[in-house]
VOPAGU-2260 file (C-alpha; in pm, 1 decimal, decimal comma):
REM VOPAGU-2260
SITE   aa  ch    i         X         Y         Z
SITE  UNK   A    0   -2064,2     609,2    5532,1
SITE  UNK   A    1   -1991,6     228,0    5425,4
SITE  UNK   A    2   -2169,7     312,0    5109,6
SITE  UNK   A    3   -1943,5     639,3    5082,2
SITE  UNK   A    4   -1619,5     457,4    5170,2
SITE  UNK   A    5   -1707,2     129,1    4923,4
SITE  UNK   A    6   -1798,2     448,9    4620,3
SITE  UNK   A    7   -1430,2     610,0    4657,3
SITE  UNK   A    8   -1281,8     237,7    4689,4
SITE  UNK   A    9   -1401,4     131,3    4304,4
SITE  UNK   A   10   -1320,6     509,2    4199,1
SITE  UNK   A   11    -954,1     436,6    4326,2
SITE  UNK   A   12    -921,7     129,0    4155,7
SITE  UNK   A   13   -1096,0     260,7    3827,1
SITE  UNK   A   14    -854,9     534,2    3870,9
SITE  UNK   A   15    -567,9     286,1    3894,5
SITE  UNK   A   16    -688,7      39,6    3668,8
SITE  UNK   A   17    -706,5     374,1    3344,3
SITE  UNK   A   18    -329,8     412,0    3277,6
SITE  UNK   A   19    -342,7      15,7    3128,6
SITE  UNK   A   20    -629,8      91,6    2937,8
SITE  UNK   A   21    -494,8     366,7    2722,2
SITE  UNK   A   22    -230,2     282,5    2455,3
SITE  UNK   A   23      56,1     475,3    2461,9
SITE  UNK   A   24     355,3     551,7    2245,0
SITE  UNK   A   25     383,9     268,8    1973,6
SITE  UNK   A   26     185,6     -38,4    2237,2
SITE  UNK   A   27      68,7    -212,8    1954,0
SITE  UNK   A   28    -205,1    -340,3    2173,3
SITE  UNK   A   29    -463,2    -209,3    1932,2
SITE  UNK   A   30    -489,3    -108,2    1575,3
SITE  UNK   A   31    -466,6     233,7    1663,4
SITE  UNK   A   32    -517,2     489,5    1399,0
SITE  UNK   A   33    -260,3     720,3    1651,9
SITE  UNK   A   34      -5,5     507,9    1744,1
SITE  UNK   A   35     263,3     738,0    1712,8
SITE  UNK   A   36     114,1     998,6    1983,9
SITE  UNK   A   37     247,2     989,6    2384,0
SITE  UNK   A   38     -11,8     950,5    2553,9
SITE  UNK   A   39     159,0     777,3    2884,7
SITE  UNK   A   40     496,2     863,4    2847,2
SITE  UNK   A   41     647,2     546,2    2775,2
SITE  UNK   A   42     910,7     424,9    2575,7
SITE  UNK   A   43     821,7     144,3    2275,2
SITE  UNK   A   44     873,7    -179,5    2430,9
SITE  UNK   A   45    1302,3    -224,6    2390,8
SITE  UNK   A   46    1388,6     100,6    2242,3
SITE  UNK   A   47    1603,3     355,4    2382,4
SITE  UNK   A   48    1384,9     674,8    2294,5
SITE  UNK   A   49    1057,1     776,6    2144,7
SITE  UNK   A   50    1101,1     829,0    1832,5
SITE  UNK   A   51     872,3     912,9    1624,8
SITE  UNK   A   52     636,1    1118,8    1816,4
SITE  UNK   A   53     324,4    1228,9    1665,9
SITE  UNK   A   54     209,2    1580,8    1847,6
SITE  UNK   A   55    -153,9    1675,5    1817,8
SITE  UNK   A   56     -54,3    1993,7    1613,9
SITE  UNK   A   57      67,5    1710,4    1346,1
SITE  UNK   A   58     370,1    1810,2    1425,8
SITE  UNK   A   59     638,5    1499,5    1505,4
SITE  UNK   A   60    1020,9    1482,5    1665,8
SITE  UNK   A   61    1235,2    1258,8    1576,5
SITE  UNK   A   62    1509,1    1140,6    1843,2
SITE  UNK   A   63    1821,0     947,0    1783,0
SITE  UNK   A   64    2043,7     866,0    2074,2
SITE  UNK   A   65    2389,0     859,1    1847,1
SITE  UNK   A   66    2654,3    1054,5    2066,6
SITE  UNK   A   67    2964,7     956,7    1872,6
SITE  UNK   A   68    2823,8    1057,7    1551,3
SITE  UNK   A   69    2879,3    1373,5    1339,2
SITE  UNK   A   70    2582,4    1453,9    1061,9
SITE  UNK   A   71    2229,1    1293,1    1143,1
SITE  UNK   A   72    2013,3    1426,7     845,2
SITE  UNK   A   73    1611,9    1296,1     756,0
SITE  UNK   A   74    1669,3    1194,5     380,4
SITE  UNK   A   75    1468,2    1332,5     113,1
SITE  UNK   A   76    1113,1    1094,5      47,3
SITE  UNK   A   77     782,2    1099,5      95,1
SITE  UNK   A   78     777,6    1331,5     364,6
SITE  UNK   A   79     914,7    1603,3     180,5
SITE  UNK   A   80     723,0    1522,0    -123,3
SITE  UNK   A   81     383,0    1530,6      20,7
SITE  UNK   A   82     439,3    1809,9     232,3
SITE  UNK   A   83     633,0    2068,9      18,1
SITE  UNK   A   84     970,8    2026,4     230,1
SITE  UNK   A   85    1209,1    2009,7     -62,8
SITE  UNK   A   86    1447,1    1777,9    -189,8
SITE  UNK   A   87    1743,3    1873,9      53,0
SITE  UNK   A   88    1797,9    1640,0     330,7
SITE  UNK   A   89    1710,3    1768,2     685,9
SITE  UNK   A   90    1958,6    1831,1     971,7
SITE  UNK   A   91    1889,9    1677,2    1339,2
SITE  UNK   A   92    2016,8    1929,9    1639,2
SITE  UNK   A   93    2246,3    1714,6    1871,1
SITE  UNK   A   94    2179,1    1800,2    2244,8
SITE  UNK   A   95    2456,1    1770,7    2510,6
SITE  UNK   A   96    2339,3    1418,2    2631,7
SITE  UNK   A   97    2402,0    1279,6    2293,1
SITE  UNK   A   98    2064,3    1263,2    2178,0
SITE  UNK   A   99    1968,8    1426,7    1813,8
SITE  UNK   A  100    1620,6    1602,0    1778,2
SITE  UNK   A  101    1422,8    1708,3    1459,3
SITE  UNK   A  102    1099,9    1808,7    1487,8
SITE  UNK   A  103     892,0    1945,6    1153,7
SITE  UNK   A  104     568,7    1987,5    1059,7
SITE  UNK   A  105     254,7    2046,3    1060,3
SITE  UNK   A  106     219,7    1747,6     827,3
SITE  UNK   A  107     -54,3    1603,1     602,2
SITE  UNK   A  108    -208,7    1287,3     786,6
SITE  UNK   A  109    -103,1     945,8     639,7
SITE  UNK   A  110     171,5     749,1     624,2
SITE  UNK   A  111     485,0     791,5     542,7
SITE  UNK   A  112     816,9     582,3     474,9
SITE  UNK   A  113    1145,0     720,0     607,0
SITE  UNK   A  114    1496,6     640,5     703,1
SITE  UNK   A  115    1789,8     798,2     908,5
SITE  UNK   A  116    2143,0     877,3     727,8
SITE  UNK   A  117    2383,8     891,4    1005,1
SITE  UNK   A  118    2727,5    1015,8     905,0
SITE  UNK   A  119    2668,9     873,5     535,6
SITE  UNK   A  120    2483,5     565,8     664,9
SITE  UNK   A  121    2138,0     505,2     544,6
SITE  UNK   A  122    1938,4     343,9     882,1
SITE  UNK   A  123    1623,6     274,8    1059,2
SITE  UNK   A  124    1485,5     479,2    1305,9
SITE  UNK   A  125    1569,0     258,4    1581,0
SITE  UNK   A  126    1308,3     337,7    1805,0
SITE  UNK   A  127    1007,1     313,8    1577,1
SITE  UNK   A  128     829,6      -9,6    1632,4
SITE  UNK   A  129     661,7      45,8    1299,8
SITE  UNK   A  130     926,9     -94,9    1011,3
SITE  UNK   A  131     818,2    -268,6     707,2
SITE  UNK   A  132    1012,7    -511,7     516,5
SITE  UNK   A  133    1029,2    -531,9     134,6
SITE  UNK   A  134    1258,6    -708,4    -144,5
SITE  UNK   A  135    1490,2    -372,2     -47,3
SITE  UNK   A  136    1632,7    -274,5     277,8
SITE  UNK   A  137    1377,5    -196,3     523,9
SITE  UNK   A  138    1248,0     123,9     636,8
SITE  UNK   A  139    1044,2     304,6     869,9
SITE  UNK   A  140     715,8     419,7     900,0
SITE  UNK   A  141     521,7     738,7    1016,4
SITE  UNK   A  142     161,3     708,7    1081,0
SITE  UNK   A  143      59,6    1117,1    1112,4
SITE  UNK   A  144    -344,0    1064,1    1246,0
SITE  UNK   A  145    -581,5    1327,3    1233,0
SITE  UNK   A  146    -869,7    1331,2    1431,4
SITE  UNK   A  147    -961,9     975,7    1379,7
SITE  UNK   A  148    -970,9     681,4    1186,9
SITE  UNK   A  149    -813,7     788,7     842,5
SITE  UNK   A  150   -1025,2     551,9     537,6
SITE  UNK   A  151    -762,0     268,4     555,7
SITE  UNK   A  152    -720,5     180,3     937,0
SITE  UNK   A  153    -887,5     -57,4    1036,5
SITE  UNK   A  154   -1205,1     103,6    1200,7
SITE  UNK   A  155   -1573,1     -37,9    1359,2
SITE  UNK   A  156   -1680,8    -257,7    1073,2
SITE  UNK   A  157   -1690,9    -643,1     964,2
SITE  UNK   A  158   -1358,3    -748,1     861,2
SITE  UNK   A  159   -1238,6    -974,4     591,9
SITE  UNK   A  160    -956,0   -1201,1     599,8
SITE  UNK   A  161    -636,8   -1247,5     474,0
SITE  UNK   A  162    -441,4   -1603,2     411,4
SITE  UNK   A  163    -160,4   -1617,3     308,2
SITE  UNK   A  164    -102,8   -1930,0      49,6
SITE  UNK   A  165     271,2   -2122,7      -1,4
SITE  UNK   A  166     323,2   -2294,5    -306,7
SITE  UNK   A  167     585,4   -2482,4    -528,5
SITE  UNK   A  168     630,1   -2294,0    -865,3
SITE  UNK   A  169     758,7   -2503,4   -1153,6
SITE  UNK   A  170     837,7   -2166,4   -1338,9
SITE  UNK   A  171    1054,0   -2017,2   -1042,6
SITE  UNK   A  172    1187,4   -2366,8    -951,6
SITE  UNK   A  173    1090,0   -2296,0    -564,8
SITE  UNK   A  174     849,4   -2216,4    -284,7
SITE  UNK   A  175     677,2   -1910,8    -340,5
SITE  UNK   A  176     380,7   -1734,6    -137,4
SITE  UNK   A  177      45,7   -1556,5    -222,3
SITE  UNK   A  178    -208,1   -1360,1     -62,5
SITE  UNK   A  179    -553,3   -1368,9     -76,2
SITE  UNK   A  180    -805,4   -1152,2      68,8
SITE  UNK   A  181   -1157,6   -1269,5      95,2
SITE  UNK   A  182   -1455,0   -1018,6     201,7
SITE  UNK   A  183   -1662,9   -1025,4     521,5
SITE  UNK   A  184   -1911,4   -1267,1     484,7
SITE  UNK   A  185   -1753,1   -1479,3     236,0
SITE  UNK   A  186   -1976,6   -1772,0      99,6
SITE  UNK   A  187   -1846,4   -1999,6     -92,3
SITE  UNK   A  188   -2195,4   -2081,9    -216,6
SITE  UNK   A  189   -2137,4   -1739,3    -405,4
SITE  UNK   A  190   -1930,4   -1658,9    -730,0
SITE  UNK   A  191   -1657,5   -1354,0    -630,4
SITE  UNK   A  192   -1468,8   -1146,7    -876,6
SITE  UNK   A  193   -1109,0   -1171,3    -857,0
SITE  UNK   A  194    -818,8    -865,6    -881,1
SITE  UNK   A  195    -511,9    -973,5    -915,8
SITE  UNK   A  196    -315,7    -659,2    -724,1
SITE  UNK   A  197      57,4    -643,7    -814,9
SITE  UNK   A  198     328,2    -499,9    -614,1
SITE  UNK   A  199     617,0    -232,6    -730,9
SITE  UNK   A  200    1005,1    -291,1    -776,3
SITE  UNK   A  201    1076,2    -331,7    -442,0
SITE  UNK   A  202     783,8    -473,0    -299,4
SITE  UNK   A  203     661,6    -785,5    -134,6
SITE  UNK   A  204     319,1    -915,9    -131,5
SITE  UNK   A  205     257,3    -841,9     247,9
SITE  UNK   A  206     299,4    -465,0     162,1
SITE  UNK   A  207      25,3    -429,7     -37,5
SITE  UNK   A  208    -155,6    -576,5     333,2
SITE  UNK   A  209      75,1    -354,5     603,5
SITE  UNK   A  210     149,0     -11,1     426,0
SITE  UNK   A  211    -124,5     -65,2     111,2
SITE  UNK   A  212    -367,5    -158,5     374,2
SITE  UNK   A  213    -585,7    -299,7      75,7
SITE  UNK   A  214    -798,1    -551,1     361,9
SITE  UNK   A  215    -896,4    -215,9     541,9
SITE  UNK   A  216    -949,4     -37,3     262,5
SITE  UNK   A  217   -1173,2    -274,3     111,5
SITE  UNK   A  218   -1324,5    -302,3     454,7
SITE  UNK   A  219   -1423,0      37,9     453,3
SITE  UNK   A  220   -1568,7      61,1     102,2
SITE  UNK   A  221   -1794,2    -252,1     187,4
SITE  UNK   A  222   -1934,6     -98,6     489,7
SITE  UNK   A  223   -2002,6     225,0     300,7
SITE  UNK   A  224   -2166,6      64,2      24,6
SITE  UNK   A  225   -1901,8     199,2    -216,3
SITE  UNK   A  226   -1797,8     -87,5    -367,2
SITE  UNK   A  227   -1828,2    -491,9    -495,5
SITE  UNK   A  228   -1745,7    -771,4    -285,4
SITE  UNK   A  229   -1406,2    -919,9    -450,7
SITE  UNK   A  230   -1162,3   -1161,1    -366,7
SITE  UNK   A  231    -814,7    -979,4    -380,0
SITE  UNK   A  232    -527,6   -1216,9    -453,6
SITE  UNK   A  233    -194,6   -1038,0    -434,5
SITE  UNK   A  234      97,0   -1285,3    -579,5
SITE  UNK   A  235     507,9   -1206,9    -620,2
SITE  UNK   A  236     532,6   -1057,8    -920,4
SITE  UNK   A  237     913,7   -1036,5    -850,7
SITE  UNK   A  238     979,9   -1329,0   -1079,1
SITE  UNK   A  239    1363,7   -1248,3   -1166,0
SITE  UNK   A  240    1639,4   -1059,4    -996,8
SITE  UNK   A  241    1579,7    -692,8    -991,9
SITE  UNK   A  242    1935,9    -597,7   -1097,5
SITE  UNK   A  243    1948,9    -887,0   -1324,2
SITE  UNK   A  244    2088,6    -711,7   -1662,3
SITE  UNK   A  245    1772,1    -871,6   -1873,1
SITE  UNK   A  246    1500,1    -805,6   -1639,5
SITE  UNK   A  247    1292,5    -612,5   -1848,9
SITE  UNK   A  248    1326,9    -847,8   -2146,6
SITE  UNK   A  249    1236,5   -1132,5   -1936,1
SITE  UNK   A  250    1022,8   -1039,8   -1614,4
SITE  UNK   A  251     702,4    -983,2   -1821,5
SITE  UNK   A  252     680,4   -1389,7   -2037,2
SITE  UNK   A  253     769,3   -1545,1   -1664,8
SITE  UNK   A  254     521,8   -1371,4   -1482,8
SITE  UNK   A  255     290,7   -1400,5   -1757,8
SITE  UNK   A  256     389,8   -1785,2   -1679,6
SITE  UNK   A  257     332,1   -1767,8   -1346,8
SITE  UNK   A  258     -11,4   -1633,7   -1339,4
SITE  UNK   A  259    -133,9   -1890,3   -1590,4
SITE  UNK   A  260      37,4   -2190,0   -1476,8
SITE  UNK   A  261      15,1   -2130,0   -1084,6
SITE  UNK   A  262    -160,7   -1802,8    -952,5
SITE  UNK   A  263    -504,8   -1847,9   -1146,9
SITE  UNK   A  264    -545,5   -2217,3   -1100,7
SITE  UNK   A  265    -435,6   -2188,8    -762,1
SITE  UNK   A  266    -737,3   -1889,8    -649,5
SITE  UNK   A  267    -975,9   -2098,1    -883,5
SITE  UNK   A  268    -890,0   -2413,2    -686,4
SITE  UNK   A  269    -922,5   -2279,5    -338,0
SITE  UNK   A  270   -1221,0   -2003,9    -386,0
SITE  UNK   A  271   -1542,3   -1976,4    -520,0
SITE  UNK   A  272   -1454,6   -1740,7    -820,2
SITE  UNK   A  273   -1637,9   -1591,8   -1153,5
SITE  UNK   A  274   -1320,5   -1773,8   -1383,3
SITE  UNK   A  275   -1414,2   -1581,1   -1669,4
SITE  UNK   A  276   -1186,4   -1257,6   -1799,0
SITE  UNK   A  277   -1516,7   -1046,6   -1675,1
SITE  UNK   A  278   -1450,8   -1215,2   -1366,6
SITE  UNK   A  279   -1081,2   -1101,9   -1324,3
SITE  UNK   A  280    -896,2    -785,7   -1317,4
SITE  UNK   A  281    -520,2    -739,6   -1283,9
SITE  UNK   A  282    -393,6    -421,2   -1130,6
SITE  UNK   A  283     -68,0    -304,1   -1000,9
SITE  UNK   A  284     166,3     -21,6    -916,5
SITE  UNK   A  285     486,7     178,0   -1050,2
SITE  UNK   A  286     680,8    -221,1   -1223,4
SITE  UNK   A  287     361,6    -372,2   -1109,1
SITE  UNK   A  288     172,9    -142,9   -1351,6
SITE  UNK   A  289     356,7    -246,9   -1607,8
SITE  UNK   A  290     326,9    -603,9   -1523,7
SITE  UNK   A  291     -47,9    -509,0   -1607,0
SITE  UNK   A  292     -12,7    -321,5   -1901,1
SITE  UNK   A  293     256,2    -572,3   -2057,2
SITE  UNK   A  294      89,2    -894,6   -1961,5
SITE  UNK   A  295    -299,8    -773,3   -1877,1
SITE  UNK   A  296    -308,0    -643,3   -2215,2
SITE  UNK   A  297    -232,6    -906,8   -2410,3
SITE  UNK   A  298    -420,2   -1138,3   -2153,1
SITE  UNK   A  299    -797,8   -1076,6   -2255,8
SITE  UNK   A  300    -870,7   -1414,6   -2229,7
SITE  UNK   A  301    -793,7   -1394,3   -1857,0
SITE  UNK   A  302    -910,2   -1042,6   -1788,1
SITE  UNK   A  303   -1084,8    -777,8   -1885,3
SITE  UNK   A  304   -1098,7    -498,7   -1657,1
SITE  UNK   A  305    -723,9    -319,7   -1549,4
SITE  UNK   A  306    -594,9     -67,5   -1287,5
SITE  UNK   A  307    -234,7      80,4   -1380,8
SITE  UNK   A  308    -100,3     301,2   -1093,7
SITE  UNK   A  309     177,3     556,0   -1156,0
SITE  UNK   A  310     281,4     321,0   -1499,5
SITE  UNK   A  311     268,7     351,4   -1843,3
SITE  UNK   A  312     480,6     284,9   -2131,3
SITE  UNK   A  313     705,6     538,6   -2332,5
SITE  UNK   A  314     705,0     339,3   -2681,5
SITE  UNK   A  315     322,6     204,0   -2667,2
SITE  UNK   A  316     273,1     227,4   -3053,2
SITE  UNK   A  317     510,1     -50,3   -3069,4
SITE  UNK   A  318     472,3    -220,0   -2716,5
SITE  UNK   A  319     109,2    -235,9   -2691,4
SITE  UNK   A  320      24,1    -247,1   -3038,7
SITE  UNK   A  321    -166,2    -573,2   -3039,5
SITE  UNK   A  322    -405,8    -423,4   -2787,6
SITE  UNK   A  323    -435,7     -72,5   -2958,7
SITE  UNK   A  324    -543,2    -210,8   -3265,3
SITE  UNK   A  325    -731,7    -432,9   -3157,8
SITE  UNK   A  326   -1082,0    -346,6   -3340,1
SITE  UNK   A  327   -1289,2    -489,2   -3090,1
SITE  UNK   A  328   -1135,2    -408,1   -2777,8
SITE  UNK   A  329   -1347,7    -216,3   -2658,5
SITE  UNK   A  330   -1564,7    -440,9   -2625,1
SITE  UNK   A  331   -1347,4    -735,0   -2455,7
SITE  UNK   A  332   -1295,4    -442,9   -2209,3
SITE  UNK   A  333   -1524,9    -349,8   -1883,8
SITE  UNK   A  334   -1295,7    -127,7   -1736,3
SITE  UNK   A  335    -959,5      32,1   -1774,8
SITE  UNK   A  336    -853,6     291,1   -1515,0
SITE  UNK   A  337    -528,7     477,8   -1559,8
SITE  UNK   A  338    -409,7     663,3   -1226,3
SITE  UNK   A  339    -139,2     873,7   -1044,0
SITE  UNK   A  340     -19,0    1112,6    -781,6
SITE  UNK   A  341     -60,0    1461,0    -793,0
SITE  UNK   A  342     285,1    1526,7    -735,8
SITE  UNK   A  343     415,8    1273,4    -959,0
SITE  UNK   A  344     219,8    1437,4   -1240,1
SITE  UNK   A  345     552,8    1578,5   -1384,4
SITE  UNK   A  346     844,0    1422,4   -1480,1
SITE  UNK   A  347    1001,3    1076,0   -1517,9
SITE  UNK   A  348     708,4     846,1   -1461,1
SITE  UNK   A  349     448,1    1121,4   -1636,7
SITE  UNK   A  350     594,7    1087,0   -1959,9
SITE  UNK   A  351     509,0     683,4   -1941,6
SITE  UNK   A  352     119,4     761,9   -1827,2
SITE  UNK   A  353     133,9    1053,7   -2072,7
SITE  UNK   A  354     255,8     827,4   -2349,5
SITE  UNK   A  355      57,6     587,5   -2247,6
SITE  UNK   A  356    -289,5     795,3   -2215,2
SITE  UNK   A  357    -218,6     997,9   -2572,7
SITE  UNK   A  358    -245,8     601,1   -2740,2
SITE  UNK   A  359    -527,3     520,9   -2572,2
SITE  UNK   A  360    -727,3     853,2   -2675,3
SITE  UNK   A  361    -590,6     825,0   -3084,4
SITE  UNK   A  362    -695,6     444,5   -3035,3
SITE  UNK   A  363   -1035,4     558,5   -2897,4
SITE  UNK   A  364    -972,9     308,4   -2618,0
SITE  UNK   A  365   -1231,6     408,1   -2334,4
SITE  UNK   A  366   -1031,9     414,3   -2014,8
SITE  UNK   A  367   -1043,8     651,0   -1684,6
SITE  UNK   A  368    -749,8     878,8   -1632,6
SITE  UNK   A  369    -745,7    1021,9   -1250,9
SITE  UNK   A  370    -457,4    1252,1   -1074,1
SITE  UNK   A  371    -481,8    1285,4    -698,4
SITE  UNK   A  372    -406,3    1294,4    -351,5
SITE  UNK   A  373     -91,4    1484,7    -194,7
SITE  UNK   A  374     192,2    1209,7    -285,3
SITE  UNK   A  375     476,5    1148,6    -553,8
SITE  UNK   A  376     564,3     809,0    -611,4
SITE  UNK   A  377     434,8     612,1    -294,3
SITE  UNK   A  378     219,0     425,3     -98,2
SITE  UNK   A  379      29,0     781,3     -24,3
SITE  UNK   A  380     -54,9     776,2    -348,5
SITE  UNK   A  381    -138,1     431,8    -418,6
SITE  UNK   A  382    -347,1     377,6    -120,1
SITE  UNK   A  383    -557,0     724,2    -276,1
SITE  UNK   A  384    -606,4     547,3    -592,2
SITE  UNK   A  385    -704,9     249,7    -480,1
SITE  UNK   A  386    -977,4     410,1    -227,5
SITE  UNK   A  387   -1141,0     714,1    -427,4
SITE  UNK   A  388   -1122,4     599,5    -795,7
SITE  UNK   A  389   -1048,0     236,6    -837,1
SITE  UNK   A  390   -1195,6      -3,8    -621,3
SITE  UNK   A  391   -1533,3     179,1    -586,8
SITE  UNK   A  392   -1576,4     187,8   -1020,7
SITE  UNK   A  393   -1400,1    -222,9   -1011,7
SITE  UNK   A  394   -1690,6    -495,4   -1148,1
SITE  UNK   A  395   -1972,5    -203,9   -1079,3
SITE  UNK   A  396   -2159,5    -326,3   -1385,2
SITE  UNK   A  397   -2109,9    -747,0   -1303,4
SITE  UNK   A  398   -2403,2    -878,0   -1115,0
SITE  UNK   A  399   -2255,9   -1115,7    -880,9
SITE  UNK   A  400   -2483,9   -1393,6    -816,5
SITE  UNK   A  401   -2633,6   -1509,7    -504,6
């Protein structure tokens, strides 16, 4: 009977004890792959609702407690690209109690970015835990899982690590910061490769780390054997006002600047790197494509392998044509991969890849074109390339030595 009566004492407490050991809506305690599904009916830690919430069905409500407002719509983005769901906003239903619903779906597991437009007013969701910040207003983010770990969460493996770097720039006049992921394992007895990953428009460095999720990706590829170890070094390629009225005249000679006079000598300094342009790469998406393209390319003393995500060039006959006539490019180049999302195959940024693609092929320029995944112009997309074409073919042929 003690034995009995000790027996249902630990089950009790075992009992007790399992509500704190399973993450529920948005605990960040964990990096969940699910964090968006209620799975103890709590509310994220200061919010007022939950909002989003991720069903099983991959269907998700949105809430908004907003009882003095008159239109709640879920702008057109992502979402509605990757999933079919037009390009009309969405309404919300308001409920008596002043709380607006929306609920669609089934949707395609990944992650999304979204906002709120409340009576004309572009917003957060202010219940969602998950927000990123870049060089525009922030946003929200949906993480839709499927049945587990999706190829960049963070999942089981050895991990890399990321540091970030702050420096004084003489060509900026000011403090400026870098990234730099370094593989698990790292020995600094070893020589790495380098790719220098470049952000979009509107993007920061940290968001090619929290919605590129390069480190897991990476990660992953390592522990599958799918790819080379690399050092990753992700600078500011914002260099100049966005809206400034010259910034395409002038972005491309200062962050040509940049990379030379700070970014290179900086990684060099501080890691253990193959400083040779088969050694380097220089990749980037949507402006930070073009950052490739306009400095990479007439960079082959600094690199020779290049990754240009949802970019191209409209007018490359007369942009590019150093590197298109280039008689012996072909064989300054290892590897030249030009990529973009299925759904962004049409359109506006087509005709640059296009453009772009048609001079390479009447050059005879040997390069990789890939379309996939379900996205338009977004981190869906990017994080595809990135996992299933780029990284996996990046320094295959460079024997890294031991």
């Amino acid at each position: 009977m003690r034995l009995k009566t000790i027996a249902l004492n630990c089950l009790a407490i075992v009992l007790l004890l399992v509500p704190t050991l399973i993450n529920g809506q948005q605990a960040n305690v964990n990096l969940d792959y699910n964090p968006q599904k209620d799975t103890e009916g709590l509310i994220p830690f200061s919010a007022p609702l939950n909002s989003p919430e991720v069903h099983d069905d991959r269907t998700v409500t949105f809430r908004l407690r907003a009882p003095g407002a008159e239109r709640v719509v879920l702008p057109s983005g992502a979402l509605h690209t990757a999933n079919d769901l037009g390009r009309e906003p969405i309404p919300f239903v308001k409920g008596e109690d002043g709380i607006w619903t929306l609920t669609i779906g089934p949707l395609i597991p990944d992650m999304y970015a979204y906002h709120f437009n409340v009576d004309g007013v572009q917003i957060c969701d202010p219940s969602n835990t998950y927000a990123a910040f870049t060089a525009m207003p922030p946003y929200s983010q949906l993480v839709v899982h499927g049945d587990g770990p999706a190829y960049y969460d963070a999942k089981d493996v050895p991990h890399g690590n990321v540091t970030r770097h702050v420096y004084h720039s003489a060509v900026t006049s000011g403090q400026r910061e870098l990234y730099v992921y370094t593989p698990p394992g790292y020995d600094p007895a070893k020589k790495y490769p380098v790719l220098y990953l470049l952000g979009g428009s509107g993007e920061l460095p940290s968001n090619w780390v929290f919605d590129g999720r390069v480190n897991f990706i990476m990660d992953n590829l390592l522990a599958e054997g799918k790819a080379v170890p690399m050092i990753i070094a992700i600078p500011n390629n914002q260099v100049i006002h966005r809206n400034h009225p010259k910034h395409t005249e002038l972005t491309f000679d200062i962050f040509e600047n940049e990379l030379r006079n700070h970014v290179i000598p900086l990684v060099d300094k501080c890691y253990s790197t193959i400083a040779s342009p088969r050694g380097r790469a220089i990749s980037g998406l949507s402006m930070g494509g073009r950052h490739s393209l306009f400095v990479g390319f007439r960079s082959l003393d600094l690199f020779a392998s290049f990754g240009i995500l949802s970019a191209g060039d409209t007018s490359p006959e007369t942009n590019l044509k150093d590197f298109l006539n280039d008689p012996k490019v072909n064989d300054k180049v290892d590897y030249l991969f030009v990529g973009q999302g299925t759904k962004e195959a049409t359109g506006f940024f087509n005709q640059r890849v296009k453009a772009l693609c048609d001079a390479l092929d009447k050059h005879h320029i040997k390069h990789e074109y890939y379309v996939g995944g379900h996205g338009g112009h977004d981190w869906g997309t990017w994080r595809h390339l990135l996992y299933y074409r780029f990284l996996p073919n990046l320094f295959y042929s460079l024997s890294v030595p031991d």
